[in-house]
N, C-alpha and C positions, 0 to 999 in steps of 0.2 A: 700387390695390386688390389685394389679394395675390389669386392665380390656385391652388385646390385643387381644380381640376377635374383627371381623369384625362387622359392624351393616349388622341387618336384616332384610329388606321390611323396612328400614331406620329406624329403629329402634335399640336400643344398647343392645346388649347383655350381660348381667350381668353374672360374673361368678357364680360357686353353693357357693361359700362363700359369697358374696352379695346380693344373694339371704337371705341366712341365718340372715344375719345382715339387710335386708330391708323389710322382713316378718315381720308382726305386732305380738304382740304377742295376746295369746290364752285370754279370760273371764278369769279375775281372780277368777270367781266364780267355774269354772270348773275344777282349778288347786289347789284348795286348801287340806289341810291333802297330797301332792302326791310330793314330792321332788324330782325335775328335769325333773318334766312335763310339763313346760313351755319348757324347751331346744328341750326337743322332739317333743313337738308339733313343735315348729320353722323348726326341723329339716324336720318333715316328709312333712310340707308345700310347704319348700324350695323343696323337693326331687319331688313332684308331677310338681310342676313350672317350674324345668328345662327341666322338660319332654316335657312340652307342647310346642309350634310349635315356634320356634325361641329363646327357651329355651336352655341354658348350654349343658345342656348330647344331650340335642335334635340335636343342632349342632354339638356335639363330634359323636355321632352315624352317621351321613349325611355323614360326614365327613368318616370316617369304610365304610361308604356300596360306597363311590363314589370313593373308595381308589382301589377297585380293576377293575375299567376300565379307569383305571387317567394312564398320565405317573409319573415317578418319581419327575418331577420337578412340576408337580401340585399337587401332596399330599401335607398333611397336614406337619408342620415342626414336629410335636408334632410323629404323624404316625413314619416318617423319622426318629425321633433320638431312638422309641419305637424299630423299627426296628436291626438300627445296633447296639443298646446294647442289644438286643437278638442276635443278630450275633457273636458279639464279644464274649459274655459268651459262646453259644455254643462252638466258636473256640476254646477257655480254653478248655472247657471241654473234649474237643476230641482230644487237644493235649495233654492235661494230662492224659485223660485214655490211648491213642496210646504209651505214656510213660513208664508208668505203664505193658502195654501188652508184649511193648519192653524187659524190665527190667526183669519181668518173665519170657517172650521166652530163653532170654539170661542165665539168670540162672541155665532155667530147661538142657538147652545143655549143659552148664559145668557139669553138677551132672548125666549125662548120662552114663551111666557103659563102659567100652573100650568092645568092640565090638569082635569077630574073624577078624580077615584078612581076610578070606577065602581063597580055597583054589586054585580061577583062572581057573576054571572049565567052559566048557560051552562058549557060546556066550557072556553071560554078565560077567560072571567070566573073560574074556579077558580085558573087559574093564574095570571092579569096582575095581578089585583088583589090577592094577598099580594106582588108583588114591589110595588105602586104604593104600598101600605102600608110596606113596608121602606124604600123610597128617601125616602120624603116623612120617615120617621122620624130618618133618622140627616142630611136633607139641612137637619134643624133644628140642627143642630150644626158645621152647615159654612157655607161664605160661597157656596153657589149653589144655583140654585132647582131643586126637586122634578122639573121637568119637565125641565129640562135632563139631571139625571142619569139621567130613564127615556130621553129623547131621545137619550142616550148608549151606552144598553144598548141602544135597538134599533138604532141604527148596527151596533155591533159583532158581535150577533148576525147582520145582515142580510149583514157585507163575510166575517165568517166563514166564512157558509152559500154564499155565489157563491166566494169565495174558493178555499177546501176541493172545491166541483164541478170547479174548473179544477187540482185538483192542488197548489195553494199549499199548503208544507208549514206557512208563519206563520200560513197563516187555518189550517191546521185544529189548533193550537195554541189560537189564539183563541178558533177554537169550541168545545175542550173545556171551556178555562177560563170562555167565556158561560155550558155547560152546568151547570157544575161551581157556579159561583154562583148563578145561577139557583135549581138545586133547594136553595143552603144559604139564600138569601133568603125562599122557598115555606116551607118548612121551620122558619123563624124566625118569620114573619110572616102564618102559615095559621091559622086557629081551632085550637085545643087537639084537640075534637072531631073532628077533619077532618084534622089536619094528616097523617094516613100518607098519605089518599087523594089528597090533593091534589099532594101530594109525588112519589105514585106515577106519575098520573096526566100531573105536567111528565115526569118521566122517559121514561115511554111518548112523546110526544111529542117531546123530545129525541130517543129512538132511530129515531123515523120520521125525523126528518130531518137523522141523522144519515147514512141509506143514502144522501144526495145530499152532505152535508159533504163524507164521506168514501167518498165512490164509488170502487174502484180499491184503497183502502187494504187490505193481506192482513199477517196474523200469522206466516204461512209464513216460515222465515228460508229467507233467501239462499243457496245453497251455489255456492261458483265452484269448477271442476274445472280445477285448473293445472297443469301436468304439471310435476315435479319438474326443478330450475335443473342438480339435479347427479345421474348417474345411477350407481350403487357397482356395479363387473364385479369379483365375486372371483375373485379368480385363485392357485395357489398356486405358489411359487417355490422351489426345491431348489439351494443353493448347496452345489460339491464342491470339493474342493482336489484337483486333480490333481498328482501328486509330480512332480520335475524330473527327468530324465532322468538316470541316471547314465554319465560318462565313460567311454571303453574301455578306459584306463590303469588306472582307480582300482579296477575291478573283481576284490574280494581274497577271491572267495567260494569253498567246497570243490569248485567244478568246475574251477578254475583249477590247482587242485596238480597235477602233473604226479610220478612217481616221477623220481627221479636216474638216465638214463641212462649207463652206465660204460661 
């Protein structure tokens, strides 16, 4: 079995299968009448040696205890892929059981007995009963029962309204869109006569409880104060040309004439 373990205190570290295969074996006097005594002896020798300090398991262990104050790119690779195939099977699993959950929520609402209308009574009666109206209307057009689909709307309302308390930005998307439907159902499905009041009256409700949907939620935008990457220092710079010296030969100027002594 090929050896990619690092050396240690310069020395190589052998894995626990070459350990196994470089373990002497036991006194053949001590294995005799005992079939497969020799293997185990090998074994348990091998198992005590990798233990010891620059040993197989010994470094796999170093390795575990030094994993949880490591970043990611200094764990071990062995850690790293032990990791995301536990990740990955979990993810399986929680999208097939969420499937599974799905599948039965969905079935138990179709098998839901059709309900009353009610009879519109009351404060909530104004509002529940133009939506039980709408649904049972348009649920004749469709392949599931009346009550499943109210049984639907108040799921959604309900994971919404807790959802949005806890901050979920999906639930309080949801909960707009419950709210948002809601009042065009009321709306559609309210008497002629009534239909502002009714209309009026989900929304006021809506907004009460929306201060819980949306607890926390602010209009204020965000301003972040980064101090600039690159900082500009003017400065100004005066380039001169200083002339080159002139020779003491070449110098052919009127202080140089001299009169002709005779």
């Amino acid at each position: 079995m090929p050896n990619n373990d690092k050396p240690v205190k310069g020395q190589e570290n052998p894995s626990f299968f070459d350990l196994i295969d470089q373990t002497p074996s036991p006194p053949v006097l001590e294995l005799d009448g005992k079939p497969g005594a020799r293997r185990l002896a090998r074994l348990r020798a091998a198992w005590k040696e990798s233990w010891e300090e620059g040993g197989f398991l010994y470094r796999r262990w170093e390795e575990v205890f030094q994993a949880r104050h490591a970043s990611w790119h200094e764990v071990a690779n062995w850690i790293k892929a032990a990791a995301l195939f536990g990740g990955l099977s979990l993810i399986v699993l929680m999208l097939d059981a969420a499937g599974d959950i799905a599948s039965a929520t969905l079935k138990g609402l179709s098998a839901v007995p059709a309900s009353g209308a009610g009879d519109g009574g009351g404060l909530w009666g104004t509002v529940d009963h133009p939506v039980r109206v709408f649904l049972a209307d348009q649920a004749a057009h469709l392949s599931v029962a009346p009550a499943a689909l109210y049984a639907f709307w108040q799921l959604t309302g309900l994971l919404g309204l807790v959802g949005g308390f806890f901050g979920n930005a999906g639930a309080r998307i949801a909960w707009l869109l419950f709210g948002i439907g809601s009042l065009a159902m009321i709306w559609s499905a309210a008497p002629a006569g009534g239909r502002a009041a009714a209309t009026g009256l989900a929304a006021l409700m809506w907004a009460l409880a929306s201060m819980f949907a949306l607890r926390g939620l602010t209009l204020r935008p965000i301003v972040h104060n980064h101090p600039p990457q690159f900082q500009f220092n003017p400065a100004l710079h005066l380039h001169a040309t200083i002339p080159a010296p002139t020779p003491a030969g070449d110098d052919l100027g009127p202080d140089n004439v001299h009169p002709l002594q005779r």
